[in-house]
Backbone as a ProteinNet text record, in pm:
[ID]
protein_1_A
[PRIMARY]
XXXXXXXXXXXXXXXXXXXXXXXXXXXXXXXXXXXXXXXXXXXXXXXXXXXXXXXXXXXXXXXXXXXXXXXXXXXXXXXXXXXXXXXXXXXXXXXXXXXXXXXXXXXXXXXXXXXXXXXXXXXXXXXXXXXXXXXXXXXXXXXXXXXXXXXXXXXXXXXXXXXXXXXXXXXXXXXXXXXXXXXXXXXXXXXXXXXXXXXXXXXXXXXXXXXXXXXXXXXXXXXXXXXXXXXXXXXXXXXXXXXXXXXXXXXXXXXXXXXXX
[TERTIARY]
83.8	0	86.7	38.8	124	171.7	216.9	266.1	243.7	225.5	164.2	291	245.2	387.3	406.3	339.4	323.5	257.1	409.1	398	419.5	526.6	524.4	404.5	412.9	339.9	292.7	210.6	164.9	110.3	155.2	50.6	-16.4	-112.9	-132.7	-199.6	-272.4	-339	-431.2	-525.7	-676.5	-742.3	-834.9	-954	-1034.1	-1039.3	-1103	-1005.7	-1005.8	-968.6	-1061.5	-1067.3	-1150	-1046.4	-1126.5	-1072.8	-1134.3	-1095.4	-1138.7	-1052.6	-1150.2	-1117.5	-1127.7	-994.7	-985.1	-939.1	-1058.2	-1007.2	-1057.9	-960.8	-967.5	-1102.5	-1054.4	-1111.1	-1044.6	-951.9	-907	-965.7	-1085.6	-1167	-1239.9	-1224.8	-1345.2	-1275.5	-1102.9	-1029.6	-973.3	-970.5	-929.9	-1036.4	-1218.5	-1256.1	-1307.2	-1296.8	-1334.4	-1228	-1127.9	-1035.7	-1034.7	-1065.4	-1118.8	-1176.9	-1309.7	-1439.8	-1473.6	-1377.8	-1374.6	-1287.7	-1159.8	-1109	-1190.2	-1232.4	-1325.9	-1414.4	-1492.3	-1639.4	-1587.9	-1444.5	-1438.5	-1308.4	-1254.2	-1185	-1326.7	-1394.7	-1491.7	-1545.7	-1578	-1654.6	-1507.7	-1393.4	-1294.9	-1275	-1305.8	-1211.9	-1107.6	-1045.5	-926.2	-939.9	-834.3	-906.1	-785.4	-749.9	-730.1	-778.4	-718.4	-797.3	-656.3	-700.9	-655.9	-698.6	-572.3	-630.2	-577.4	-713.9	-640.7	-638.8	-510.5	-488.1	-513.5	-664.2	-671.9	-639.8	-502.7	-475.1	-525.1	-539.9	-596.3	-501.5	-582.9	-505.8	-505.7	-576.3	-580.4	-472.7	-475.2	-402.4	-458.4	-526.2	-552.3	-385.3	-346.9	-220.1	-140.1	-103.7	-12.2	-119.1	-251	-315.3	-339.3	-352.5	-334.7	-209.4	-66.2	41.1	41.4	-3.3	-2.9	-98.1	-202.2	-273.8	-226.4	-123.8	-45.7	39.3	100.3	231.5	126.1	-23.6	-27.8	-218.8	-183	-253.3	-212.4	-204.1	-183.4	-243.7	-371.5	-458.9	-421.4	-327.9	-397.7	-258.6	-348.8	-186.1	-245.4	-140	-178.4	-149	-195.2	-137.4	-165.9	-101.8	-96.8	-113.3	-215.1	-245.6	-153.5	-97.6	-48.1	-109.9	-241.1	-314.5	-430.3	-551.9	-684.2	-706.8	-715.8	-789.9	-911.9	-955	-1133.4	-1114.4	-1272.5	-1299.6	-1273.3	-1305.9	-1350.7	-1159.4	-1058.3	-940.7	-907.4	-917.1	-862.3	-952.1	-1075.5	-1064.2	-1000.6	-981.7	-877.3	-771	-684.8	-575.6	-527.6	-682.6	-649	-718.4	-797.6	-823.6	-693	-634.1	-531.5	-432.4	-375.9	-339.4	-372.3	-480.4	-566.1	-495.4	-518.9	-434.1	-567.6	-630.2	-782.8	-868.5	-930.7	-990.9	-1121.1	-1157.2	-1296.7	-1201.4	-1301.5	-1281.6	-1419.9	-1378.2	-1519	-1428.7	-1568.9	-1572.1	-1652.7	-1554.5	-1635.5	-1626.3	-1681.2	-1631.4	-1566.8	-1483.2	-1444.3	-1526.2	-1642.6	-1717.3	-1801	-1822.9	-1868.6	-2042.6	-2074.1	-2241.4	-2333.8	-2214.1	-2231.4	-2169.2	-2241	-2226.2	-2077.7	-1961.7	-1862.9	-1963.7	-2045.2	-2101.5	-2201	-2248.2	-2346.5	-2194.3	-2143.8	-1989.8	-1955.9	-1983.7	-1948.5	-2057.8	-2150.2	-2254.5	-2265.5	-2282.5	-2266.4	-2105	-2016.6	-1930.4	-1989.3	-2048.6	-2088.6	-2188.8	-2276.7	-2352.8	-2308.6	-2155	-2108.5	-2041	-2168.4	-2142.7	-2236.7	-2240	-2386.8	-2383.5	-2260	-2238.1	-2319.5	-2300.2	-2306.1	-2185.7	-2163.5	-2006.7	-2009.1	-2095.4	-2112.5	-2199.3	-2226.1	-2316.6	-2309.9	-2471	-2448.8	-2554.1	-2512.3	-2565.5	-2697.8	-2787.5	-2950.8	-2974.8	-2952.2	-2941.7	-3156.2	-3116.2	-3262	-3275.9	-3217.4	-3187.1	-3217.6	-3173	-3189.2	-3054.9	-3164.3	-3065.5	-3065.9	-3088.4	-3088.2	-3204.6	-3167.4	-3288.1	-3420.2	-3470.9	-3584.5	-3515.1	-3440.3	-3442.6	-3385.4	-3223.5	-3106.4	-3164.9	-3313.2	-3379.3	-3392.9	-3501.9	-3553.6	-3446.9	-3353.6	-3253.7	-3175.1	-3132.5	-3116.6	-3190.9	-3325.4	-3397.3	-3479	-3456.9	-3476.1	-3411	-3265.7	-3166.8	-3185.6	-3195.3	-3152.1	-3338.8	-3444.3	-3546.7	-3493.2	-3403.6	-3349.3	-3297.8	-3195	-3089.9	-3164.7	-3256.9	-3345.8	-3419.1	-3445.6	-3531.1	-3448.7	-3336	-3298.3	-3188.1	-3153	-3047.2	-3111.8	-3281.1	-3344.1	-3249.4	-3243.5	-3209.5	-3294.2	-3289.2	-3389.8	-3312.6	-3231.6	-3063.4	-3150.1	-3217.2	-3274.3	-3187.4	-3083.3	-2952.2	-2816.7	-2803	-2696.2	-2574.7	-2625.3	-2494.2	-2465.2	-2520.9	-2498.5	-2326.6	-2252.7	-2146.6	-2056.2	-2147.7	-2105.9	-2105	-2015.5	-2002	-1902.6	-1926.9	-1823.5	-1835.9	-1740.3	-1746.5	-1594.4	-1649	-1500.4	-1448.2	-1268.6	-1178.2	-1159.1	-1252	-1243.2	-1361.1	-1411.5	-1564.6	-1495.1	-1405.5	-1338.6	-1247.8	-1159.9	-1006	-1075.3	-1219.7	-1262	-1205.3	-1128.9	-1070.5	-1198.5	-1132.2	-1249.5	-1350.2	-1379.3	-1481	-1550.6	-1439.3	-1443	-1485.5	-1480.1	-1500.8	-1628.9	-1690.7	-1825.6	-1860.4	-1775	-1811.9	-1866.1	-1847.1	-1922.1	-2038.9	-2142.4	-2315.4	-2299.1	-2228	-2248.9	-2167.7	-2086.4	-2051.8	-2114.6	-2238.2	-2336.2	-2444.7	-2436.2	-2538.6	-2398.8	-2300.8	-2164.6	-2153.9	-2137.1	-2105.7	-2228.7	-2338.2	-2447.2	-2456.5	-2443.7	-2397	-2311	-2174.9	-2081.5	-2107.9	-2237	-2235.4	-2231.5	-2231.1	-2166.4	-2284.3	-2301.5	-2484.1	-2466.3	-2535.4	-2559.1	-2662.9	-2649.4	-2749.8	-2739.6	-2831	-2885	-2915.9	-2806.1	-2877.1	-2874.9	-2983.1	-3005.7	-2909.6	-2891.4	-2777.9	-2851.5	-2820.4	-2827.5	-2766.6	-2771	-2767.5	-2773.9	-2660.6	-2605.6	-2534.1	-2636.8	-2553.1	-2400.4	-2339.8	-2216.5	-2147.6	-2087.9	-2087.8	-1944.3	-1845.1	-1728.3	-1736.1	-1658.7	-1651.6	-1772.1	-1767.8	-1876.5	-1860.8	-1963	-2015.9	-1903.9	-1849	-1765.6	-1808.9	-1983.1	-2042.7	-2181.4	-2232.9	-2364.8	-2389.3	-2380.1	-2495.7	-2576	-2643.5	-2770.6	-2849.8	-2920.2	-2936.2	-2929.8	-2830	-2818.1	-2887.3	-2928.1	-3006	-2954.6	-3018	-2969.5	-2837.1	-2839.5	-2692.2	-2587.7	-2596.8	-2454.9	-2410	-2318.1	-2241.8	-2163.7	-2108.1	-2027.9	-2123.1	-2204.1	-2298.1	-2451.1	-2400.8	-2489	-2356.6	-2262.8	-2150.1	-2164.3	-2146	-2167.5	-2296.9	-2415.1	-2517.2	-2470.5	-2447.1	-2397.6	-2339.9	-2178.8	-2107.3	-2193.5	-2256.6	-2297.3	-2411.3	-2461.3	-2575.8	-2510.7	-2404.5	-2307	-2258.4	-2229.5	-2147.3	-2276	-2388.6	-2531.3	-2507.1	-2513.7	-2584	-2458.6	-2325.6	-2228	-2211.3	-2250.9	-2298.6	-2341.2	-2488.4	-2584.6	-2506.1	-2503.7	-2398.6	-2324.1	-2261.2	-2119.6	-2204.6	-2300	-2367.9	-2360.7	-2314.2	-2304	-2139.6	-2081.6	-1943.4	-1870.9	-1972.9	-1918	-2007	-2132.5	-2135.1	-2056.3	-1979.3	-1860.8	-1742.6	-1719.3	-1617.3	-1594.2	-1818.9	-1814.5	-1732	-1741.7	-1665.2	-1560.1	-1464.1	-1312.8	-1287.3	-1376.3	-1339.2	-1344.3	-1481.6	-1553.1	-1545.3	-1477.8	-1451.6	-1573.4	-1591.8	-1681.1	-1821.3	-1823.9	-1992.9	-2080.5
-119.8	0	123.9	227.6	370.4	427.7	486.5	521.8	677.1	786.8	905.8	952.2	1063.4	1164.5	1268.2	1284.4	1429.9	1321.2	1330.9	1262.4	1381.5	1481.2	1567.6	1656.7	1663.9	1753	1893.3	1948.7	2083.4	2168.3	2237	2334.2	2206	2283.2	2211	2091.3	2011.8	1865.1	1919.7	1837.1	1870	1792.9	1895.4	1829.8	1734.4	1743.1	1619.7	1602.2	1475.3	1445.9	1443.9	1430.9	1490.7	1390.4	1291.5	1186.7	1204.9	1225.1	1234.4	1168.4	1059.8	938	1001.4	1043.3	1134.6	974.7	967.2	907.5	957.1	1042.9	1122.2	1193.9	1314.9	1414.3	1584.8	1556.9	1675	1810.7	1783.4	1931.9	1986.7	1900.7	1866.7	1911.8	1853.3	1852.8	1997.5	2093.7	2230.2	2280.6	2259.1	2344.8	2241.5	2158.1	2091.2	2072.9	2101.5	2172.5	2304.2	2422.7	2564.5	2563.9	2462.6	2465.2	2436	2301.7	2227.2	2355.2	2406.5	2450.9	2562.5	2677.7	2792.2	2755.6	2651.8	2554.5	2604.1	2475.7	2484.9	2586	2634.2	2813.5	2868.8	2894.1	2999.4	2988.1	2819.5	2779.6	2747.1	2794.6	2786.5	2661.7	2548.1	2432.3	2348.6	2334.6	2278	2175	2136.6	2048.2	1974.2	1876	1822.8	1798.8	1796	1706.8	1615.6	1476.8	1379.1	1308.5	1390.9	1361.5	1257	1114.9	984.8	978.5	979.8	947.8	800.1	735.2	618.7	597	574	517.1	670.8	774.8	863.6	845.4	847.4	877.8	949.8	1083.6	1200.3	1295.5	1409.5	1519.7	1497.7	1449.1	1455.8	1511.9	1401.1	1373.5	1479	1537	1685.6	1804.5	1856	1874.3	1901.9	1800	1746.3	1815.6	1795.3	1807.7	1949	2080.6	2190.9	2257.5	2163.5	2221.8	2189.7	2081.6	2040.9	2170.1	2241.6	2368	2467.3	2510	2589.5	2612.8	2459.9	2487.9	2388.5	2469.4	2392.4	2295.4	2278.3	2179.3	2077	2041.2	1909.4	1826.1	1678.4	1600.7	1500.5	1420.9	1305.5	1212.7	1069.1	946.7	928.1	859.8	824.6	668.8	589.9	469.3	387.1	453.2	413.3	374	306	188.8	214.4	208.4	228.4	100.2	142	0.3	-18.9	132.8	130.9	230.7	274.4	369.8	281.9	225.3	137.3	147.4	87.7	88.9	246.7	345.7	459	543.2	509	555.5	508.9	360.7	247.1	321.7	344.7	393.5	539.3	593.7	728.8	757.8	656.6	622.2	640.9	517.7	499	585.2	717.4	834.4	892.8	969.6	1023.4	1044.9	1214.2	1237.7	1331.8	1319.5	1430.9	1319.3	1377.2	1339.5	1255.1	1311.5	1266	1229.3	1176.5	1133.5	1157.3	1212.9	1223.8	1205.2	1142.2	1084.5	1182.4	1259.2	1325.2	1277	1338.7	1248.7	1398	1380.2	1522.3	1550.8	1543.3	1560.7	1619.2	1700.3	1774.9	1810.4	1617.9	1635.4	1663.6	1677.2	1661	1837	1917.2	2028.1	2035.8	2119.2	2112.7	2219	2266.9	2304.5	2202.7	2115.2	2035.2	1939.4	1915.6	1827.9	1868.3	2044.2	2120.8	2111.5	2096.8	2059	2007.6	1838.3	1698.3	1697.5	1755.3	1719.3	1779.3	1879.9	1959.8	1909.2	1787.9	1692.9	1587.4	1531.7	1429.7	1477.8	1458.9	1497.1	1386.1	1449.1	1339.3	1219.5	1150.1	987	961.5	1019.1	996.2	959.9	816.6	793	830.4	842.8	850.3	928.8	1025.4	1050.4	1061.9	1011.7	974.1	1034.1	1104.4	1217.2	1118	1184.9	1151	1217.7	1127	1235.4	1289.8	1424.5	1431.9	1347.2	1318.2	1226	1343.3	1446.4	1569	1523.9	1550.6	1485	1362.7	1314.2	1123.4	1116.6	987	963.8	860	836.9	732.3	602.3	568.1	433.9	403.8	502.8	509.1	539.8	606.4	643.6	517.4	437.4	346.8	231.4	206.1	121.7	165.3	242	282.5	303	308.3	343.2	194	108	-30.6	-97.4	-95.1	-107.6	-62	103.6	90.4	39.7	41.3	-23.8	-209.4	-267.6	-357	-355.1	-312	-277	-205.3	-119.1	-105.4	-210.1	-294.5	-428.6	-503.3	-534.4	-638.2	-661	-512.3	-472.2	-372.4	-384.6	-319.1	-142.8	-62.6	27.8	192.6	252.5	389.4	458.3	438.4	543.9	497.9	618.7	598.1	546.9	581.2	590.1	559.5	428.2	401.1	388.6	410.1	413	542.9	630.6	768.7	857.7	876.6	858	966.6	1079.6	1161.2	1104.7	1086.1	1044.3	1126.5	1105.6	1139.8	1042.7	1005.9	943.6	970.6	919.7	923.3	833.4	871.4	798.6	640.2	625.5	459.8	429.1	493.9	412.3	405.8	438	461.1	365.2	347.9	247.6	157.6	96.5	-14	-162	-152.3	-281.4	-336.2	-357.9	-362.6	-328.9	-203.5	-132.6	-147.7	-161.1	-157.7	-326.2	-412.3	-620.6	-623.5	-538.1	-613.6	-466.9	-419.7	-301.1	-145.2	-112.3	101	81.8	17.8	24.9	-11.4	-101.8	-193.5	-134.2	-33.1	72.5	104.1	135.5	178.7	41.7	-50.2	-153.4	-208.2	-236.2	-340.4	-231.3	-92.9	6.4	-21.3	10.9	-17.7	-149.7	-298.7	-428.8	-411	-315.7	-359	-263.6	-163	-116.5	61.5	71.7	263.2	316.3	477.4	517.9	582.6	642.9	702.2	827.8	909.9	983.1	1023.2	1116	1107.4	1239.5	1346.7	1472.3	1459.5	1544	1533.3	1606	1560.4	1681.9	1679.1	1764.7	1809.6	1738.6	1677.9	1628.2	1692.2	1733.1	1818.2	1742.6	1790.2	1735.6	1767.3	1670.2	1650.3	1773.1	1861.9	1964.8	1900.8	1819.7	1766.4	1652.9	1587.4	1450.7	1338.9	1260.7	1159.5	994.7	980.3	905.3	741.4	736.4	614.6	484.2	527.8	413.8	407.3	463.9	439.4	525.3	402.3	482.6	474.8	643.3	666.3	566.9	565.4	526	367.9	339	127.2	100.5	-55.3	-122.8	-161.8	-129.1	-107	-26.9	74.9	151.7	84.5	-2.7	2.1	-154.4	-230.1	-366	-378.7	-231.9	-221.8	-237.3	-127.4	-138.6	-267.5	-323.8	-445.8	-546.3	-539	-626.9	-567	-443.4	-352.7	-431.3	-441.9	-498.1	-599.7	-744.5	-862.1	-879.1	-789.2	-790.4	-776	-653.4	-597.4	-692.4	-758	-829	-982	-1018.1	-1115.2	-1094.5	-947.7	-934.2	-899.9	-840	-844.6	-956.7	-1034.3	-1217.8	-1246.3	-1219.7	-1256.9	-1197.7	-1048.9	-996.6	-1040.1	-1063.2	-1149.3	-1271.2	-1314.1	-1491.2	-1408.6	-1294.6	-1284	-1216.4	-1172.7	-1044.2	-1105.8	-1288.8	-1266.9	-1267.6	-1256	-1291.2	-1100.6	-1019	-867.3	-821.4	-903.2	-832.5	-865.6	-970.3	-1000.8	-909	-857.4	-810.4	-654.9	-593.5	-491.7	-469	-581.8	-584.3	-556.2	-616.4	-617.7	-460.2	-388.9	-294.5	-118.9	-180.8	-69.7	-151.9	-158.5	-232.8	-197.4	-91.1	-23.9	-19.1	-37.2	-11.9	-134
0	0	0	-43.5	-68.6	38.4	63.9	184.1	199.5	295.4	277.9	253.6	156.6	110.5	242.8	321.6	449.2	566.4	619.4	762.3	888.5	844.9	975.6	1018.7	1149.2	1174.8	1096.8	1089.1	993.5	1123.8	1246.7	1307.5	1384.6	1492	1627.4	1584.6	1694.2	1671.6	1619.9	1495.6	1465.3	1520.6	1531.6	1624.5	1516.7	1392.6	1295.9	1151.1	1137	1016.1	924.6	816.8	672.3	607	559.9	479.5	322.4	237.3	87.4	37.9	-7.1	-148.5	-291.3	-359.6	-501.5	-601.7	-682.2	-832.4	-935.4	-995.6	-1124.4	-1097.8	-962.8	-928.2	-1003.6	-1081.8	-1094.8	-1089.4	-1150	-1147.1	-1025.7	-947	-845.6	-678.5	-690.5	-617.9	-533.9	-601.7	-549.4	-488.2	-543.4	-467.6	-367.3	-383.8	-241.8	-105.1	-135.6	-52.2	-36.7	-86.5	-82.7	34.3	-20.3	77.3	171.4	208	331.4	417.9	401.1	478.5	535.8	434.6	454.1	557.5	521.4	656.6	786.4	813.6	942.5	971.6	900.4	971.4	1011.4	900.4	984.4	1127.5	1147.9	1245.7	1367.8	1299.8	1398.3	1483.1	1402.6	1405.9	1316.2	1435.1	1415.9	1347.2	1182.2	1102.7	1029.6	932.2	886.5	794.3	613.1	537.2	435.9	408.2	384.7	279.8	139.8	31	-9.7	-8.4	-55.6	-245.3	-280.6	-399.2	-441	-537	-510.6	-704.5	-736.6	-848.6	-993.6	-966.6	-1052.8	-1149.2	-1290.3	-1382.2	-1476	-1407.8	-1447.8	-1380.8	-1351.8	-1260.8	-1122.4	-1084.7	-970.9	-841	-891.3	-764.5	-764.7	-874.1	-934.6	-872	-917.9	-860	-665.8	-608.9	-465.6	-410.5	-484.2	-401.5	-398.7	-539.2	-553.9	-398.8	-389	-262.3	-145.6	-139.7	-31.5	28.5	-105	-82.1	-70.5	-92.6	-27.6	57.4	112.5	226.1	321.3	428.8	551.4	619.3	573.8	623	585.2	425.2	362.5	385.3	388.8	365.5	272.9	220.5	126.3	99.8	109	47.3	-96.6	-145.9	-253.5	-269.3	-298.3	-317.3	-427	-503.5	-611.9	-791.6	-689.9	-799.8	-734.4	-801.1	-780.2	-690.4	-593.2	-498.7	-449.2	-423.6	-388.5	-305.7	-307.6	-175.6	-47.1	-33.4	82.5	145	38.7	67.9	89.1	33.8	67	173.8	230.4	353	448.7	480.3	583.8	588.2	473	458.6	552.6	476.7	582.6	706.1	781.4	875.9	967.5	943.9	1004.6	1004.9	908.5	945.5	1008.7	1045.4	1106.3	1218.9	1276.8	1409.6	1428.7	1418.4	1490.9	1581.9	1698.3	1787.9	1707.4	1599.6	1546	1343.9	1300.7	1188.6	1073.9	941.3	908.2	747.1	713.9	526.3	421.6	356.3	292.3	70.8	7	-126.1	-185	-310.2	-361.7	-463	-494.5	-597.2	-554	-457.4	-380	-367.2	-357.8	-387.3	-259.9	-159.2	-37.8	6.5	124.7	142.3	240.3	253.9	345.3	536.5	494.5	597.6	670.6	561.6	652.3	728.6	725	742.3	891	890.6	1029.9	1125.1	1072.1	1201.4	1222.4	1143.2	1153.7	1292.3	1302.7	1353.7	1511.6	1513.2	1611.8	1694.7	1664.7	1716.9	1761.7	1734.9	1809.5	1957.2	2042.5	2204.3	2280.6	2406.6	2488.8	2436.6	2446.4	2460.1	2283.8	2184.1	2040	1973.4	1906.1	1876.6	1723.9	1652.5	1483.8	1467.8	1381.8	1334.5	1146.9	1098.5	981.9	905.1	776.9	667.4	619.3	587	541.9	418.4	302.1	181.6	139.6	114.6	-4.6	-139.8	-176.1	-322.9	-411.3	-418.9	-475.6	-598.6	-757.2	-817.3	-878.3	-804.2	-790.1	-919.6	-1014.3	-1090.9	-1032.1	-1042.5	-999.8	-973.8	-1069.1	-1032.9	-932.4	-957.8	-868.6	-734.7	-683.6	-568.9	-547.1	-584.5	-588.7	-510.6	-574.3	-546.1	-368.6	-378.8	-243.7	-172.7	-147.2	-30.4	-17.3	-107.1	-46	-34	-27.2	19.4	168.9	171.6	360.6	410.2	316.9	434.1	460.8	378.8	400.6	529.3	555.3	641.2	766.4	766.7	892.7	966.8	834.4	910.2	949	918.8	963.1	1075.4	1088.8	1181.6	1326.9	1291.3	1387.2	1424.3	1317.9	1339	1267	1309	1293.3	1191.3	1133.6	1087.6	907	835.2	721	566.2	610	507.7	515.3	589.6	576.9	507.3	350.6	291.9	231.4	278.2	270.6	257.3	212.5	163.4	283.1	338.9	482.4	606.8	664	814.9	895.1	994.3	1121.7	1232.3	1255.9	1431.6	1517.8	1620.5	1727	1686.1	1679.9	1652.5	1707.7	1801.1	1823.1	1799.7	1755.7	1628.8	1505.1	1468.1	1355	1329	1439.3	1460	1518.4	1513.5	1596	1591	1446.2	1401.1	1298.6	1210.7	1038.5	1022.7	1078.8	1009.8	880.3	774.8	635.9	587.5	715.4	665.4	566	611.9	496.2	398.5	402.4	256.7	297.1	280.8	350.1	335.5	268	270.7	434.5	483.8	597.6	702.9	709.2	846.2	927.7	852.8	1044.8	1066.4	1043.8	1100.6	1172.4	1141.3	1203.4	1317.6	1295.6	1425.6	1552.1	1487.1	1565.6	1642.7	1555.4	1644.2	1755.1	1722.5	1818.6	1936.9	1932	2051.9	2052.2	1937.8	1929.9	1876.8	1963.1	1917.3	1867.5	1795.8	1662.9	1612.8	1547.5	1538.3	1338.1	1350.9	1169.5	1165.6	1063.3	1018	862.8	837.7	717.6	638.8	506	393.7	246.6	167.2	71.1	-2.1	-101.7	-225.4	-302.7	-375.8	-509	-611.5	-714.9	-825.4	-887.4	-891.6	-922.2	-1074.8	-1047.6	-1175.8	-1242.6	-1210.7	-1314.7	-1282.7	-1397.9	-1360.1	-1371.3	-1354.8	-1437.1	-1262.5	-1238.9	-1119.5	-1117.1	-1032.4	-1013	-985.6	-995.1	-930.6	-994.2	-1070.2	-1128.8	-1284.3	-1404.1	-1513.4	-1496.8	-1586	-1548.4	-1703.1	-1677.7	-1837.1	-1883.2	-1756.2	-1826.1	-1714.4	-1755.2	-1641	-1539.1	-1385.1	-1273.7	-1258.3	-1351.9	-1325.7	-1383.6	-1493.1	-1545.2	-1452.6	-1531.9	-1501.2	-1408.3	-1330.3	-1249.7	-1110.7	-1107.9	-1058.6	-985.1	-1060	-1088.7	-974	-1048.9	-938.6	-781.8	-814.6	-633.2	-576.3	-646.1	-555.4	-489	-601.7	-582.6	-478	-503.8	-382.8	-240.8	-247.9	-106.2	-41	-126.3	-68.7	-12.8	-66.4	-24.3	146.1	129.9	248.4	377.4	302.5	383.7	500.8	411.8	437.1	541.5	509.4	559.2	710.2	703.6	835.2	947.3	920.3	984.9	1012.1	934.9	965.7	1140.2	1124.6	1205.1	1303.7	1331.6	1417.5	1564.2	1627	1728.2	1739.9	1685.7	1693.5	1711.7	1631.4	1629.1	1780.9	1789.1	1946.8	2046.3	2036.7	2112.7	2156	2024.8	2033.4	2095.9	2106	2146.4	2283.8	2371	2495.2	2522.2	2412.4	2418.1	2307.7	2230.3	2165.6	2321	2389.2	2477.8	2598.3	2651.4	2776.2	2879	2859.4	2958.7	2924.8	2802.3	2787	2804
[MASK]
+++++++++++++++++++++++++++++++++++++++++++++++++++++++++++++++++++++++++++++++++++++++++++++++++++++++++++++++++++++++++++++++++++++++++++++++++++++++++++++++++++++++++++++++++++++++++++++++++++++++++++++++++++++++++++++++++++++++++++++++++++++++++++++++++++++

């Protein structure tokens, strides 16, 4: 795996890391670093953002390092080779030097202010909190497909959280470093968090359509979104099943992760 190009310190501890998964974000990449930083300067926290280079083979990475020299916030790994979202948040998980941890995408469909309040609600014994999209944007089907997906995942994991695979999160750094977070795929982060014991709350965000760049994960237009797409179900409904199989084995482990709870 790549190794981060910016290991020293930059200026005091941040209070959150800002993890962004970039593949062949080039256009997308500057202002979502603009924006993120602007959010939380204004709101005068202390921040971090962590641009994972996952295999781009566009400018992205040239791009990235230019915002590296001149902003202080950002640091970056470089994946080398496209490995996945799923792999380049782990990656920068585990960098991560902020008290809290939050997933944002660089395609910026997601607001950098809803990001600051979302962070501002993890208090009063809340270990995650997780983004509730409008599907603003979204075509029918692509609605369709995700919201019976998470009434899936509500039923069967007995949980209230409308949108689990909602692509915005934040939690505390040991909801984060819980140890494989990432085992059964990002649709499946907050039902596995929720098993092992960590509570949770749900604000809603805005859903904006994507203005560069073209979706890493769904055509509009082919059936069920395109062949890639069609595998993502497959996969995820595999690792569903595989879940459940494990759900008394991860409440186990809530013990030895939260000693105390």
């Amino acid at each position: 795996m790549g190794d981060p190009e910016n290991e020293e310190m930059r200026g005091p501890k941040p209070h959150v890391s800002v993890i962004v998964p970039c593949y062949n974000e080039q256009d997308n990449i500057e202002n979502c670093v603009n924006q993120l930083d602007d959010a939380f300067v204004s709101n005068e926290v202390l921040h971090e953002i962590i641009l994972v280079n996952d295999g781009s083979t566009d400018e992205t990475l040239k791009r990235a390092r230019s915002l590296y020299d001149s902003h202080s916030s950002v640091r970056i790994i470089d994946l080398r080779r496209n490995c996945g979202k799923a792999v380049a948040l782990r990656e920068g998980v585990l960098r991560a030097r902020g008290d809290l941890v939050a997933f944002f995408d660089a395609d910026l469909q997601y607001a950098p202010k809803d990001l600051v309040t979302m962070v501002s609600r993890l208090n009063n014994g809340i270990d995650f909190v997780n983004g509730s999209r409008d599907y603003n944007g979204y075509g029918a089907s692509r609605t369709t497909l995700s919201r019976l997906y998470n009434s899936l995942v509500r039923f069967l994991f007995r949980t209230n959280l409308r949108d689990s695979n909602c692509g915005i999160k934040v939690m505390k750094k040991e909801a984060a470093g819980a140890g494989g977070i990432f085992d059964y795929g990002l649709p499946l982060i907050v039902p596995l968090l929720k098993v092992r014991g960590f509570e949770s709350a749900e604000f809603p965000v805005t859903l904006h359509e994507r203005k560069n760049g073209v979706s890493k994960y769904y055509q509009s237009g082919r059936f069920l979104g395109g062949s890639k797409n069609v595998r993502d179900i497959t996969f995820h409904s595999i690792m569903l099943l595989n879940l459940i199989a494990h759900i008394p084995i991860e409440s186990m482990r809530q013990g030895m992760i939260r000693p105390n709870a």
